[in-house]
VOVOMAR-938164 format. One record per residue (C-alpha): residue number from 0; residue in one letter; y, x, z. Coordinates in Angstrom, 1 decimal. Layout:
N
@seq->NUM	type->A	yy->Y	xx->X	zz->Z
...
END
This chain:
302
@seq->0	type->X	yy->5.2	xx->-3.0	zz->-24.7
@seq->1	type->X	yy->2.6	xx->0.0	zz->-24.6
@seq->2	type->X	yy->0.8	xx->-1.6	zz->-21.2
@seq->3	type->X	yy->0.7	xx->-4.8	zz->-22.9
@seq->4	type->X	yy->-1.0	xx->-3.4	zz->-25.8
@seq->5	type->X	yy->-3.5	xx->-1.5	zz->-24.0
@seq->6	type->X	yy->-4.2	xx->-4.7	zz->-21.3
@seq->7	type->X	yy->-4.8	xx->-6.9	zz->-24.6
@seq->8	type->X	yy->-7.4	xx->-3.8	zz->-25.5
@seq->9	type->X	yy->-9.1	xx->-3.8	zz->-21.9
@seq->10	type->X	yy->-9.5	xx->-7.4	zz->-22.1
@seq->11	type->X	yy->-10.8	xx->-8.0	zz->-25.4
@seq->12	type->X	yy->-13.4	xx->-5.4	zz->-24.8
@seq->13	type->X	yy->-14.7	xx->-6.7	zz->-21.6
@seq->14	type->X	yy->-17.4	xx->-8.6	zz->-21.8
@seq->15	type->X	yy->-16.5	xx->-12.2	zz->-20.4
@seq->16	type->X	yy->-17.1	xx->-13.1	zz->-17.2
@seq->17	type->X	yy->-20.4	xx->-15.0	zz->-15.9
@seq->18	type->X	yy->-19.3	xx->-18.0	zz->-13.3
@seq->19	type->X	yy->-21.5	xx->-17.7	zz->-10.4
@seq->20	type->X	yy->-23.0	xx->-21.0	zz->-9.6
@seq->21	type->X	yy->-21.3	xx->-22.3	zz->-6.1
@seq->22	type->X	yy->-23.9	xx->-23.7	zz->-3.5
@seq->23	type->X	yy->-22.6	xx->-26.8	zz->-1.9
@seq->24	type->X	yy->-23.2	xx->-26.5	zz->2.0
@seq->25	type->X	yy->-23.6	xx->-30.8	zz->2.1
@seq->26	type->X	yy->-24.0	xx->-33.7	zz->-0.5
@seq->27	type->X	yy->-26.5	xx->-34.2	zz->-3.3
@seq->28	type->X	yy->-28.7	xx->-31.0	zz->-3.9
@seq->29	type->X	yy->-30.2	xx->-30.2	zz->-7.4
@seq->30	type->X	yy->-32.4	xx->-27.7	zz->-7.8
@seq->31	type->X	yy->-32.6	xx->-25.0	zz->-10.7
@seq->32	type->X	yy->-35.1	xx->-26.5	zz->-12.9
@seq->33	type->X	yy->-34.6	xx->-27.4	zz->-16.5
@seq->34	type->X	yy->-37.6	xx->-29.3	zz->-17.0
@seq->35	type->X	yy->-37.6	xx->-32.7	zz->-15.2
@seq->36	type->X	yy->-39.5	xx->-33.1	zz->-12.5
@seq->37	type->X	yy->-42.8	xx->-35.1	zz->-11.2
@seq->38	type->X	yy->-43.3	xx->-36.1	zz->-7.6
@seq->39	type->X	yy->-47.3	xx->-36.5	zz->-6.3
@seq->40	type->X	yy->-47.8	xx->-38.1	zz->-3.2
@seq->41	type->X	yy->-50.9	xx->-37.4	zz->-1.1
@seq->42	type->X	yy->-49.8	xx->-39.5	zz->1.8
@seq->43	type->X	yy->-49.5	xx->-42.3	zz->2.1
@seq->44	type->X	yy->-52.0	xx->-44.0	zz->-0.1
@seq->45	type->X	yy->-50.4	xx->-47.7	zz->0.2
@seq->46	type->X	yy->-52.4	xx->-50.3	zz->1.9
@seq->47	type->X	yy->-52.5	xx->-51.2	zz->5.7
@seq->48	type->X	yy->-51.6	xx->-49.1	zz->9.0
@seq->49	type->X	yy->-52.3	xx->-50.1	zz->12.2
@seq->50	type->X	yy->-50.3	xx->-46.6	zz->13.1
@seq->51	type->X	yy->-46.8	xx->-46.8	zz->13.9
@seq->52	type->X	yy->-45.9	xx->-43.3	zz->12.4
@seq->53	type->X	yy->-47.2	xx->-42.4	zz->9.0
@seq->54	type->X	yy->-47.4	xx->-39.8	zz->7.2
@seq->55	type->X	yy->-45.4	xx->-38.7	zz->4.0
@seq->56	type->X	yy->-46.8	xx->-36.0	zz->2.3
@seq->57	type->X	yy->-46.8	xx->-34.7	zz->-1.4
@seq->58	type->X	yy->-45.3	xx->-32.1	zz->-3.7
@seq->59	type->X	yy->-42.5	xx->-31.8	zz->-6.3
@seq->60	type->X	yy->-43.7	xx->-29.7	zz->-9.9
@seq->61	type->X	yy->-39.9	xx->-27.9	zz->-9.1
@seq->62	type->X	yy->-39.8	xx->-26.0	zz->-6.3
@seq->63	type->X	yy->-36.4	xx->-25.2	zz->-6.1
@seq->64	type->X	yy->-35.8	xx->-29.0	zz->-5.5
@seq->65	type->X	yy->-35.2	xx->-28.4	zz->-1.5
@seq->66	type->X	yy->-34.7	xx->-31.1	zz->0.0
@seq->67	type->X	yy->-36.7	xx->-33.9	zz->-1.3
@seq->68	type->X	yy->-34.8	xx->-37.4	zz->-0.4
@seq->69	type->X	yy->-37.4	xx->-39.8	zz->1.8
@seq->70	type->X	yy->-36.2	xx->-43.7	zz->1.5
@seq->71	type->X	yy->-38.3	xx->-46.1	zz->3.9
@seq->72	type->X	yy->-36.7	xx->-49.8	zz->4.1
@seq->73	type->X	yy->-33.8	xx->-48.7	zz->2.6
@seq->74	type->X	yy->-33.1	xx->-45.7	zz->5.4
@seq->75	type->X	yy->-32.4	xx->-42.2	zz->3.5
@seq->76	type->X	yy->-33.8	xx->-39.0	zz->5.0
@seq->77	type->X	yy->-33.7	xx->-35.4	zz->3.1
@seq->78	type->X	yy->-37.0	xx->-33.7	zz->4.2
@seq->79	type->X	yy->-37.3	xx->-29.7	zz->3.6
@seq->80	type->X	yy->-39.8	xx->-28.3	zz->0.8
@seq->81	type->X	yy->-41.8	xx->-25.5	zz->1.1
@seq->82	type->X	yy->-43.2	xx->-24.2	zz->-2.2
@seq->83	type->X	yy->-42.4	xx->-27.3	zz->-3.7
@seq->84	type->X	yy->-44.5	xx->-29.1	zz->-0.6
@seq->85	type->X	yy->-43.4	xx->-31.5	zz->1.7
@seq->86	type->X	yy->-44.6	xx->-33.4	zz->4.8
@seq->87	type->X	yy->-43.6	xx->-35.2	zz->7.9
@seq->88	type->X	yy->-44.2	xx->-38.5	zz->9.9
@seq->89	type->X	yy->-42.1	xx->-41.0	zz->10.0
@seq->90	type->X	yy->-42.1	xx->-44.3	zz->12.4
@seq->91	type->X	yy->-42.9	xx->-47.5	zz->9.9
@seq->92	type->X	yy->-41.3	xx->-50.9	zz->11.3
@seq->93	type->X	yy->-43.9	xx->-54.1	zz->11.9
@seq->94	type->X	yy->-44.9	xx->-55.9	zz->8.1
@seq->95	type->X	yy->-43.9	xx->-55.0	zz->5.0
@seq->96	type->X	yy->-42.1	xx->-50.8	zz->4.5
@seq->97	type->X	yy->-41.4	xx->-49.4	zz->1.1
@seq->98	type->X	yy->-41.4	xx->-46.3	zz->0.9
@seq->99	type->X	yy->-39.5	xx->-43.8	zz->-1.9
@seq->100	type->X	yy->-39.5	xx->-40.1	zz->-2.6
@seq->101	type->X	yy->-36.8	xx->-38.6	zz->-4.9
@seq->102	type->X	yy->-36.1	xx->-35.1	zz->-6.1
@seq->103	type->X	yy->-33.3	xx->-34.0	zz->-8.7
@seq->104	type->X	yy->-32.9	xx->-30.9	zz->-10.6
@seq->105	type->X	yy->-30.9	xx->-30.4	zz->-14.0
@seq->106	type->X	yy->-33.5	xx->-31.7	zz->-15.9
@seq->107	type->X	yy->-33.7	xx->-35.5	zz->-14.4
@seq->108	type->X	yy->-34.5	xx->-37.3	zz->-11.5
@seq->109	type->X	yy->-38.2	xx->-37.8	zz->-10.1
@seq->110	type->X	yy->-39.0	xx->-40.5	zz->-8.4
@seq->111	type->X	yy->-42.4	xx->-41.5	zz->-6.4
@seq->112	type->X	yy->-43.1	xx->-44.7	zz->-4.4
@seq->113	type->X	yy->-45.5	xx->-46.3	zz->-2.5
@seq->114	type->X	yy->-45.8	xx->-50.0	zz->-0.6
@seq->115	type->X	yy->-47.3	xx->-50.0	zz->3.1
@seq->116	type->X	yy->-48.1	xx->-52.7	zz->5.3
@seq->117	type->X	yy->-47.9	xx->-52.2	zz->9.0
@seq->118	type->X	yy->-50.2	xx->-54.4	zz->11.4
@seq->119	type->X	yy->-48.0	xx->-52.7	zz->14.4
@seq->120	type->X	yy->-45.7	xx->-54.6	zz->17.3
@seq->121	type->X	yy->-42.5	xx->-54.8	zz->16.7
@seq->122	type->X	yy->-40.3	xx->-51.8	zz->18.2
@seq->123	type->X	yy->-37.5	xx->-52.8	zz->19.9
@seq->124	type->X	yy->-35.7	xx->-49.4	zz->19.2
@seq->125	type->X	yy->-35.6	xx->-46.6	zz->16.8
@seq->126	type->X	yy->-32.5	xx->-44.5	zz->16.1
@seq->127	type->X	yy->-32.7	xx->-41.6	zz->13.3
@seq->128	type->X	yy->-30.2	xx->-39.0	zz->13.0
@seq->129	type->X	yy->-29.9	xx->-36.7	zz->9.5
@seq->130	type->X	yy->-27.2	xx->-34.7	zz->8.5
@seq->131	type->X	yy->-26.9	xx->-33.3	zz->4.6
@seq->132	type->X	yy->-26.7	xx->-30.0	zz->5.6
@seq->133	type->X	yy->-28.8	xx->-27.0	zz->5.6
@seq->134	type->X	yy->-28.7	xx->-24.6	zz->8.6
@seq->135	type->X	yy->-27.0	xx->-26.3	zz->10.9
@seq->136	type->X	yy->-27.8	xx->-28.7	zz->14.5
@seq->137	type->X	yy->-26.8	xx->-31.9	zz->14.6
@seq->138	type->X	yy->-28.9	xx->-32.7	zz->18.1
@seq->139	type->X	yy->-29.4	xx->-36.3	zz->19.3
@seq->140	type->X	yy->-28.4	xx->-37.1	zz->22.3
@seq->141	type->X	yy->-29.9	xx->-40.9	zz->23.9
@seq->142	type->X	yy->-28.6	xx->-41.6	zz->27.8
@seq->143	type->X	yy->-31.2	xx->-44.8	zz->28.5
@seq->144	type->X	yy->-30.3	xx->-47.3	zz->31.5
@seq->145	type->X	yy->-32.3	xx->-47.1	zz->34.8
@seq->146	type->X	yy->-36.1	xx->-49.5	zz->34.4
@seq->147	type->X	yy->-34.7	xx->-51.1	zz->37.6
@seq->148	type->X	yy->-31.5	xx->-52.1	zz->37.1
@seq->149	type->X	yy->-30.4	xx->-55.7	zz->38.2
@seq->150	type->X	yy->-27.3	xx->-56.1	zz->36.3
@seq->151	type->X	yy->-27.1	xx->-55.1	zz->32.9
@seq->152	type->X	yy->-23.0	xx->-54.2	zz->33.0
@seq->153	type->X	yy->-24.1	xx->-51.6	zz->34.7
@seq->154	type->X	yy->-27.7	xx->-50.7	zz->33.5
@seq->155	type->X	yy->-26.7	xx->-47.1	zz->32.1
@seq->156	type->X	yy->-22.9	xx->-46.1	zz->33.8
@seq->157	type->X	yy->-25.3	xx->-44.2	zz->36.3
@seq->158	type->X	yy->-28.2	xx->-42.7	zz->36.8
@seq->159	type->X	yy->-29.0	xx->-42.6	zz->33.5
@seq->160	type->X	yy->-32.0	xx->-41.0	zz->31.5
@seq->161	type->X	yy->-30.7	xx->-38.0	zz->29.2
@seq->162	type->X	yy->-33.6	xx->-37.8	zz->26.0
@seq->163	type->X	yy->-32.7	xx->-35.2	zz->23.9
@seq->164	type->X	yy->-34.7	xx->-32.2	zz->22.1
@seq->165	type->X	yy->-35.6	xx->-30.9	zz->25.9
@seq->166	type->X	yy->-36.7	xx->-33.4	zz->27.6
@seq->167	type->X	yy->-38.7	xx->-35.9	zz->24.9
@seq->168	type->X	yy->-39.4	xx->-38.7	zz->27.3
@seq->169	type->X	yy->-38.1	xx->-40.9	zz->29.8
@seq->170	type->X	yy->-39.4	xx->-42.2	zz->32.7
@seq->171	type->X	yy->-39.5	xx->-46.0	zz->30.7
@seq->172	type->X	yy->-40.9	xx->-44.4	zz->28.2
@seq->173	type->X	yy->-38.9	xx->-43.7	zz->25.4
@seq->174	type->X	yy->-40.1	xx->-40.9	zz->22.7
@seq->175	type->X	yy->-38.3	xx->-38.2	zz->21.1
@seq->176	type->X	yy->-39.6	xx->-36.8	zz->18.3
@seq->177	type->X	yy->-38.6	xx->-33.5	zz->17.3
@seq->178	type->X	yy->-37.4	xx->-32.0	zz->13.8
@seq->179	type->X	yy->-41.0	xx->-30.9	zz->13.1
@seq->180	type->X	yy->-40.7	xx->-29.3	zz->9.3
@seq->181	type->X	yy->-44.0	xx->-27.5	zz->7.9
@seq->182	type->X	yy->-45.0	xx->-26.4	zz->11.8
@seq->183	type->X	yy->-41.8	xx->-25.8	zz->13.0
@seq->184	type->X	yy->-39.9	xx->-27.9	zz->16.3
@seq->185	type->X	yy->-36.9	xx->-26.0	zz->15.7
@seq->186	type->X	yy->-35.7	xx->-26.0	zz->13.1
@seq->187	type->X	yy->-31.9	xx->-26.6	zz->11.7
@seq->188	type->X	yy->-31.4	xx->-28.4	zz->8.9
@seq->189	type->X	yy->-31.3	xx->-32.0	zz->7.2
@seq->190	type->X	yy->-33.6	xx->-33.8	zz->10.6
@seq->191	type->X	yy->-34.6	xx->-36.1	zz->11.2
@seq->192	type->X	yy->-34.4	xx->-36.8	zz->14.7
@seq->193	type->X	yy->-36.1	xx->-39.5	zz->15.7
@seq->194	type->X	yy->-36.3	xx->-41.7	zz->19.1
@seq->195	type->X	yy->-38.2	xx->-44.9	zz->19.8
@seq->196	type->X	yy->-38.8	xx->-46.9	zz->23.1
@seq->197	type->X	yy->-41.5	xx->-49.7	zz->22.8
@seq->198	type->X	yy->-40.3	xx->-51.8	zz->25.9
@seq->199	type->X	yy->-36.4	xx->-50.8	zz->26.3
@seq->200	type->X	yy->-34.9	xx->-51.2	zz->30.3
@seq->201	type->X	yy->-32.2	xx->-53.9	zz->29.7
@seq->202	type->X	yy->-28.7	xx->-52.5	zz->30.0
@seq->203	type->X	yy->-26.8	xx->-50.0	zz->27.9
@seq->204	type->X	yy->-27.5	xx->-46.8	zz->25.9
@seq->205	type->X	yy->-25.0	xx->-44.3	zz->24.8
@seq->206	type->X	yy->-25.9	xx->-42.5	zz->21.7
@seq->207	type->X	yy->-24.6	xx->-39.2	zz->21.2
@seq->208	type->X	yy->-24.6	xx->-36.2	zz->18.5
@seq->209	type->X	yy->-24.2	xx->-31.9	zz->19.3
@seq->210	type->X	yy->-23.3	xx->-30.5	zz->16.4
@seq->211	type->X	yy->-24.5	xx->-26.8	zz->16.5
@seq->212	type->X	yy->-23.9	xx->-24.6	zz->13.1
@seq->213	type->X	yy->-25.8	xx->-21.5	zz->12.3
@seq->214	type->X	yy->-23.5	xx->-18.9	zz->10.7
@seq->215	type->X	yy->-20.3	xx->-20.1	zz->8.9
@seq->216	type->X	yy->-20.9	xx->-23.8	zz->7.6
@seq->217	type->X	yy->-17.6	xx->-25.5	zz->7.0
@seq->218	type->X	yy->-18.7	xx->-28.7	zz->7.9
@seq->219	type->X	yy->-21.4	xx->-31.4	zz->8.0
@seq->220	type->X	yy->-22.1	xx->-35.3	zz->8.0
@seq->221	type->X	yy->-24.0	xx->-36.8	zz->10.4
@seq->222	type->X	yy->-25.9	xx->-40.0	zz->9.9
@seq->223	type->X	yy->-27.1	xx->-42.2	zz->12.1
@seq->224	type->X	yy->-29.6	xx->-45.1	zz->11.3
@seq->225	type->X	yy->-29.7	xx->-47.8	zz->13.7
@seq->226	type->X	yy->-33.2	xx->-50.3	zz->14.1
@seq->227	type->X	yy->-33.4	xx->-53.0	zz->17.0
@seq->228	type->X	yy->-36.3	xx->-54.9	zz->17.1
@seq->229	type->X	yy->-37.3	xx->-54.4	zz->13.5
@seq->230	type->X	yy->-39.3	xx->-56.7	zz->11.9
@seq->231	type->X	yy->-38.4	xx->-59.6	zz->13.5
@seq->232	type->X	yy->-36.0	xx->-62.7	zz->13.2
@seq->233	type->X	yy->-33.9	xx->-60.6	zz->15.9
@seq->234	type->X	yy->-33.5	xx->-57.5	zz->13.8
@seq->235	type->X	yy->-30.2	xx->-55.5	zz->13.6
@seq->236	type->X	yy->-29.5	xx->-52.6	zz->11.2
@seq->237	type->X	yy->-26.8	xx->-50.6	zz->11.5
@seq->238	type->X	yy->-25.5	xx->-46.8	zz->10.0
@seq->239	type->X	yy->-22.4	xx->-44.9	zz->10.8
@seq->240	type->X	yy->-21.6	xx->-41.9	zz->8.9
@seq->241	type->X	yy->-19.2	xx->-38.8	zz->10.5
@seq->242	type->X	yy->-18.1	xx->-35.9	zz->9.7
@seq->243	type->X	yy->-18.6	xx->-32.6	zz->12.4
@seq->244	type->X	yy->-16.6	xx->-29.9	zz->12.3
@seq->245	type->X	yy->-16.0	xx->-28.0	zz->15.0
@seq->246	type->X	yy->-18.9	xx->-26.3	zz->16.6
@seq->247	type->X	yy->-20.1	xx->-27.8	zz->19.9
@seq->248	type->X	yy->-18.4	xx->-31.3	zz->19.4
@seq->249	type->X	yy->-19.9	xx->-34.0	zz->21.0
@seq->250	type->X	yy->-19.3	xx->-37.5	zz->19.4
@seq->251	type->X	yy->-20.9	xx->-40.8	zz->20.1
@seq->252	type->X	yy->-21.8	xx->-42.6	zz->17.3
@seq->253	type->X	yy->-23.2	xx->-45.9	zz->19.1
@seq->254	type->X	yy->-23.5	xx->-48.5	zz->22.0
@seq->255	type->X	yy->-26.6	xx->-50.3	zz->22.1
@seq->256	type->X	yy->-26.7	xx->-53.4	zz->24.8
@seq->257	type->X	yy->-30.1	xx->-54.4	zz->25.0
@seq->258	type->X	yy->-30.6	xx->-58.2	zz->26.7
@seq->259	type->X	yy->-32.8	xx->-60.4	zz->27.4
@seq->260	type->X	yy->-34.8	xx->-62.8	zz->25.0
@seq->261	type->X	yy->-35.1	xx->-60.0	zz->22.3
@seq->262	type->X	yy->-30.7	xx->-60.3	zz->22.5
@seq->263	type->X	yy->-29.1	xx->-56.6	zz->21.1
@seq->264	type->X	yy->-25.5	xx->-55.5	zz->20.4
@seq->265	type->X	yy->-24.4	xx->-52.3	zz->18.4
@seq->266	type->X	yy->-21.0	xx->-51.3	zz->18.9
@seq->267	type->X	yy->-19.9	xx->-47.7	zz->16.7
@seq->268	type->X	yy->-16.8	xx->-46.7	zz->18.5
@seq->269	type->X	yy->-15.6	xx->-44.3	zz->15.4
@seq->270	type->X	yy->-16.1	xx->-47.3	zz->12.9
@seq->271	type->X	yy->-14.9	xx->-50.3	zz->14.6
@seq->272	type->X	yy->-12.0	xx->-51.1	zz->16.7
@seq->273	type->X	yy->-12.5	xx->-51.5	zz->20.7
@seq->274	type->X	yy->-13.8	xx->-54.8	zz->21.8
@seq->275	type->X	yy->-11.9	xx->-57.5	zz->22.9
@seq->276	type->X	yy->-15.2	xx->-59.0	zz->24.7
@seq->277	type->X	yy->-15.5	xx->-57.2	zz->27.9
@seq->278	type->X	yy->-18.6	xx->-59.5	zz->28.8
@seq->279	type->X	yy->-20.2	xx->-57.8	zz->26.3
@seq->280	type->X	yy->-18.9	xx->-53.9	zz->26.7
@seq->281	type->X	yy->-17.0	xx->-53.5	zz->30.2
@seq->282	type->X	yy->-14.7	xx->-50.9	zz->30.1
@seq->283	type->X	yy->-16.4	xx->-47.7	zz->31.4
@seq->284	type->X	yy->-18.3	xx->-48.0	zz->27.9
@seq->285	type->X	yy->-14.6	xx->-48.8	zz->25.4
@seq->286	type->X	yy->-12.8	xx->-46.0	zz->27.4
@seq->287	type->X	yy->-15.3	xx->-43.0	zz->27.6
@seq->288	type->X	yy->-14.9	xx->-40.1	zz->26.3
@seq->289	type->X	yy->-17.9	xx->-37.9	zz->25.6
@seq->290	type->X	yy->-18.0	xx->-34.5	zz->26.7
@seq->291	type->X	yy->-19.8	xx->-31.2	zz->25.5
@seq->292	type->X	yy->-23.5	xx->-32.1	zz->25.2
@seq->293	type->X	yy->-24.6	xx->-28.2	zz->26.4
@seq->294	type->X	yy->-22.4	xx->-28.6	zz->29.2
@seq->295	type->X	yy->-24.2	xx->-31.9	zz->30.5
@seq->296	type->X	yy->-27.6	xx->-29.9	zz->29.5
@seq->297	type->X	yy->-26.2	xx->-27.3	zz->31.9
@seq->298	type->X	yy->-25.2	xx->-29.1	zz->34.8
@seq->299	type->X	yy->-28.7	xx->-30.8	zz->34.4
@seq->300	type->X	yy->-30.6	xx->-27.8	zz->34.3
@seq->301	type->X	yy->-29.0	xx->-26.4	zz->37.9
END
């Protein structure tokens, strides 16, 4: 009875405790702000581009909103702030691309937007790979089929071209654009990763994700945005969301056939059952099994 009393003394005496405010390692970021927020863009002004990557540049009045969230066509990228600034190119498809900046905090949403119209060919492929976490690697991995190959079954079982953060260009050319934040090509984070080709080999690509944390993240959730010949009456858009959790998984998140006559197929092998068409994908594409991405980068590099 006596240690009761006294515990009921303690306690009423102690001032009560302060919850400390828990920082999500993934989902929808707010900053700290009280005050909504305003969004200025600087880049780009609207209009006409002949360029096929344009830049998006501004700054949020809060700069504890970090990331921003970058929406072009509908395709959602969370680009890092510095200071409340923010900047990076991104690759704009042929005709009309609107583009939308958001930034949240407890006060309200900001929101900043801006029409462009690109006078640019059509490009036949662009893949962009985010994840919605901070400090961590989620490295794109694209395996292209040979320029030269005759049948496009084949095209990309063998001798294919690995384009990933070390080696940023294929022989056919395809372009892969590193997660360039404020200066830096190395940075972990949100992405994006981008990769384009203008004239794609026919065959098959395999389109893979590393996932890489720095220091102890639980986990993280990889997106990948998928863009064949954008622009056109042959467009295809697909996205496939996955969760990585163990460090150094490798996971393919797509099959990309490329034919010809502007013809595509997208298969994502952790959203949709295996084909039954093996005209389409032969078996050496339903029955693989991706290994560890350093491990290919290793046996490369020897």
């Amino acid at each position: 009875m006596m240690l009761a009393t006294l515990l009921g003394l303690v306690l009423a005496a102690s001032p009560a405790a302060t919850p400390t405010p828990v920082t999500r390692q993934s989902g929808k970021v707010l900053g700290t702000g009280e005050t909504t927020p305003t969004i200025t863009l600087t880049a780009p002004a609207g209009g006409w581009t002949v360029d096929r990557m344009v830049l998006v540049e501004g700054r949020v009045s809060d700069d504890t909103i970090n990331p921003v969230t970058v929406s072009i066509n509908g395709d959602r990228y969370l680009l890092k702030t510095v200071n409340g600034a923010f900047q990076r190119k991104f690759p704009v498809t042929s005709g009309k691309n609107a583009i939308v900046v958001q930034g949240a905090n407890r006060g309200g949403t900001a929101r900043a937007e801006r029409t462009l119209y690109a006078q640019v060919p059509p490009v036949p492929v662009f893949l962009v790979l985010t994840s919605d976490t901070d400090g961590v690697y989620t490295d794109l991995h694209v395996y292209e089929p040979p320029p030269d190959a005759t049948d496009p079954e084949t095209a990309g079982k063998d001798a294919t071209a690995h384009v990933y953060w070390a080696r940023t260009s294929s022989p056919s050319g395809g372009t892969f654009y590193l997660n360039e934040q404020g200066g830096d090509f190395d940075s972990p984070g949100f992405g994006p990763y981008l990769y384009t080709h203008a004239s794609p080999p026919l065959g098959i690509y395999r389109v893979d994700v590393n996932y890489g944390p720095i220091g102890d993240k639980a986990h993280t959730v990889a997106t990948l945005n998928v863009v064949l010949f954008g622009g056109t009456s042959n467009e295809i858009r697909r996205r496939v969301r996955l969760p990585l959790v163990k460090p150094g998984e490798t996971q393919t998140l797509a099959w990309i056939r490329v034919d010809k006559g502007r013809q595509a197929h997208v298969y994502l092998p952790t959203l949709e059952r295996k084909p039954a068409d093996t005209r389409v994908w032969p078996a050496w594409v339903t029955d693989f099994r991706p290994k560890r991405a350093e491990d290919e980068t290793m046996s490369e590099d020897n």
